[in-house]
N, C-alpha and C positions, 0 to 999 in steps of 0.2 A: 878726506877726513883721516888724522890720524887717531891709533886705537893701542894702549896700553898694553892691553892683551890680545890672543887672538878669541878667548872664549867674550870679550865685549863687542869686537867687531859681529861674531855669531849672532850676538843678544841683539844688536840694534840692527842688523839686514832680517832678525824674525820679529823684532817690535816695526818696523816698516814693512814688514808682509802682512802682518796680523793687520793693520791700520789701515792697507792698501787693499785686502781681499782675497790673498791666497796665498796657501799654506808654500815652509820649503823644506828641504832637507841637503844633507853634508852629500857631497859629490866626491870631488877628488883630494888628492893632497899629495903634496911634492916635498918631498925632504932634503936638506942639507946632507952632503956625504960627511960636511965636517967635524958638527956638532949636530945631526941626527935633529935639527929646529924644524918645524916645519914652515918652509918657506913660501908655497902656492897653495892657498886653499878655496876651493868654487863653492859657493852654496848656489844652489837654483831652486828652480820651481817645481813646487812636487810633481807639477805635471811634463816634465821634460825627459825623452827619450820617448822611445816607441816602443811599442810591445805587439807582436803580429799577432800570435795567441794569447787565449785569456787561460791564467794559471788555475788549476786546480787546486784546492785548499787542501791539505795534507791527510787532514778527518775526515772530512764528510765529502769530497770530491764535488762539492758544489764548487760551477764555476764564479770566479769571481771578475768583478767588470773592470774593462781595460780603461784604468785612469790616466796612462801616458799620453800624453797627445803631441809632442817632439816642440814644447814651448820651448821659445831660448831665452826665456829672464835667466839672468845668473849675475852673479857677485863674484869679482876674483879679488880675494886677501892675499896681500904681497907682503913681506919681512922686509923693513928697513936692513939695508946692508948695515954693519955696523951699531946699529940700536937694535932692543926688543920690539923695536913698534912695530904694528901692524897699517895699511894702509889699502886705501881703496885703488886697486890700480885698474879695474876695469866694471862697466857694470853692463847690462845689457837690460832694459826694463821693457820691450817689444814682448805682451804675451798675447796667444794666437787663440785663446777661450777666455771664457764672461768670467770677470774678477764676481766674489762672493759680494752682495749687496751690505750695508750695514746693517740689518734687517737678521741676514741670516750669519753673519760672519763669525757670531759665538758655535756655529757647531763646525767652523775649520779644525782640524788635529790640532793645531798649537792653542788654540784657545778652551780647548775640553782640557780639564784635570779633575780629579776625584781630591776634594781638600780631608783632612782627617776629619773634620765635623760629618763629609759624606760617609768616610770608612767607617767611623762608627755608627753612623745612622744606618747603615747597612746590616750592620755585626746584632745591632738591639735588633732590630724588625726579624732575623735573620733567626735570634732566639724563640723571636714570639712567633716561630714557623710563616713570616710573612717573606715572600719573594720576590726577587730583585727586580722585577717588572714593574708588583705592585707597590715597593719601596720607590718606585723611581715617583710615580705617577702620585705619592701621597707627600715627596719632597717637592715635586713640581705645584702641588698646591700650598705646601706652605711656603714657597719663595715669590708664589705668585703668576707660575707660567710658568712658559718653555723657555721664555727670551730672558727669564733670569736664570735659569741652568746651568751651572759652570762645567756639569757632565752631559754624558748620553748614558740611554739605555743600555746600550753596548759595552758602557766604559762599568754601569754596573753590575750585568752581568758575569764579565770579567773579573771583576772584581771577588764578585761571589764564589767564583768557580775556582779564580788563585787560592783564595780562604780555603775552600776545601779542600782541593788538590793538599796544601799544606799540613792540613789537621785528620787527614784519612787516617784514620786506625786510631787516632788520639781521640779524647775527651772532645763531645762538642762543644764549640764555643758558646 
């Protein structure tokens, strides 16, 4: 397949992972010495590489769980010599763990985002001293479930705690 850009080729190997069961993220990238293009680019599977130890999280020193498992799905994006296009020049689709079911696949990374309807659904409750737990669990009743959820708890969490970080010492919101 050839690809206009390299940010579409990205778009369509994480709309074919979303669709397939698991998540990816950017790996490496190879540059032209000429004009500085980027001409090799891997996307893989989030779960690719090893990791011996589990990291410590930087706060709270809770360990966190080892999600590498040395999968080799990957994508290599090659630069037309000559043209802007991007092109599939290799792909590798062999992964070594259980792809996410359709069932559970809305709570991979790339399928969780916070839409501004959420952000501010957060910001009002947030006035009315209700908390980002209990915001989560009274938007999951009015969408209907868990299985319509476009976030996590985590994602609003987060969210709440970016707000404040931001408005410390200012007016609350």
């Amino acid at each position: 397949m050839m690809f206009d850009t390299l940010q579409q080729a990205i778009s369509f190997y994480e709309n074919y992972a979303r669709v397939s069961g698991f998540d990816t993220r950017l790996y490496s990238t190879k540059k032209r010495k000429s004009d500085g293009k980027i001409s090799l680019k891997y996307c893989v599977c989030n779960k690719e590489g090893l990791r011996e130890t589990p990291r410590l999280h930087a706060d709270c020193k809770k360990k966190r769980p080892i999600t590498k498992m040395g999968c080799k799905a990957r994508i290599t994006l090659k630069l037309i010599n000559g043209q802007d296009n991007y092109v599939i020049f290799s792909i590798h689709e062999g992964h070594i763990h259980p792809l996410t079911t359709p069932n559970s696949a809305h709570h991979t990374k790339q399928s969780r985002n916070l839409t501004l309807a959420h952000k501010k659904y957060i910001m009002d409750n947030s006035r009315a001293n209700i908390r980002a737990t209990k915001s989560y669990r009274l938007m999951k009743e009015h969408v209907g479930g868990y299985q319509n959820m476009e976030a996590s708890v985590i994602d609003f969490k987060n969210f709440t705690r970016d707000i404040r970080k931001h408005i410390r010492g200012k007016e609350r919101f």
